[in-house]
N, C-alpha and C positions, 0 to 999 in steps of 0.2 A: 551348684550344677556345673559338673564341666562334661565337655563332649571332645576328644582325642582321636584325630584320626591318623591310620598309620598304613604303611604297605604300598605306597606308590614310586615310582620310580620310571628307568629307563629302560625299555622294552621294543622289540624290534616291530615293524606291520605284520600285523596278525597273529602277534601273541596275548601272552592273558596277563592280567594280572586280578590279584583280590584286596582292595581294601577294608580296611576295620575302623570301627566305630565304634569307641568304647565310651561306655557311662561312668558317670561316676555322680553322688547326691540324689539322687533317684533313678528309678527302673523305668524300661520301656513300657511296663502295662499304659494303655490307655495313651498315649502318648503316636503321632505322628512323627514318626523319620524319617528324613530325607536327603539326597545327594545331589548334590550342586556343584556344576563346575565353572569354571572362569578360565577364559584363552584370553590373552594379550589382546587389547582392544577390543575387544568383544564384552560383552553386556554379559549379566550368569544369567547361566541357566539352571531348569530344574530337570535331572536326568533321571532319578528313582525316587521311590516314596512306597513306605509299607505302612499300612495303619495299624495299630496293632490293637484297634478294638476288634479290628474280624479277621488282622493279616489279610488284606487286601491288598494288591501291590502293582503297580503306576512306572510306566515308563515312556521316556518321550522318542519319537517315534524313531530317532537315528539308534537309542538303545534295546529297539525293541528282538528279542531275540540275542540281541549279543550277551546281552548284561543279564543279572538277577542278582535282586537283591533278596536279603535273608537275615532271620534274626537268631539269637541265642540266647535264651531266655537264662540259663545257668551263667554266662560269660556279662551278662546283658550287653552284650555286645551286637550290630548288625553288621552285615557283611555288602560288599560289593563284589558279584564278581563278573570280572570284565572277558570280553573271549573275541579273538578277531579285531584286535584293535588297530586304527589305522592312523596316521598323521592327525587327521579332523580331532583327533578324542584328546590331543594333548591339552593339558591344562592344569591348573589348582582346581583340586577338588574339596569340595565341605563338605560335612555331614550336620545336619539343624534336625534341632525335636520341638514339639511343641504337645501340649497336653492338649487332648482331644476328647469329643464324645460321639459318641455313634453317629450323629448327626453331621456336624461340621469336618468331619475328619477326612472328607472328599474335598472338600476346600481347602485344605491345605497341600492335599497331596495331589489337586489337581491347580496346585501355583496361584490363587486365588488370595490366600491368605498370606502374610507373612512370620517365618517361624520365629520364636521365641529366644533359642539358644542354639549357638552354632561353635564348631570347631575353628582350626585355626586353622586346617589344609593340610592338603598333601598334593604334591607337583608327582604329577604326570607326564610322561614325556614319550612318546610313539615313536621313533626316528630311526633310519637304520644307517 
């Protein structure tokens, strides 16, 4: 099981950017994804989460609107994409899945649980 995420970088306030999340050892069916990010001394957070027993999708409240997340079941790949971004959002970003069932898959994507398998980051950077 690995989870590769890729697409982030150095972008000026209030542009976009979209990162990727790719699978690899199993498919997203049934499975909770999530995005997490980490700023220098600061604690992570959980920023997106799509479940994908009903594609139900979870954001915390500073991404709500800017961001959307998305999947590709062909790629199995999910997507971040980011829009209006300012200083605050700079960070290492993850992407974590965890295998889910109709039931518990709100727990996870509402930060409750903790996921399973996680990537290894992508730095973000907001700055002008």
């Amino acid at each position: 099981v690995q989870l590769v995420e890729s697409g982030g970088g150095l972008v000026q306030p209030g542009g976009s950017l979209r990162l990727s999340c790719a699978a690899s050892g199993f498919t997203f069916d049934n499975y909770a994804i999530g995005w997490f990010r980490q700023a220098p001394g600061k604690e992570r957070e959980g920023v997106s989460c799509i479940d994908r027993t009903d594609d139900r999708t979870y954001y915390v409240n500073s991404a709500q609107g800017r961001f959307t997340i998305s999947s590709d079941n062909a790629k199995n790949t999910v997507y971040l994409q980011m829009n209006s971004l300012t200083p605050e959002d700079t960070a290492v970003y993850y992407c974590a899945a965890s295998p889910v069932t109709y039931y518990n898959g709100p727990y996870y994507c509402e930060w409750k649980y903790e996921f399973d398998h996680w990537g290894q980051g992508t730095q973000v950077t907001v700055s002008s």
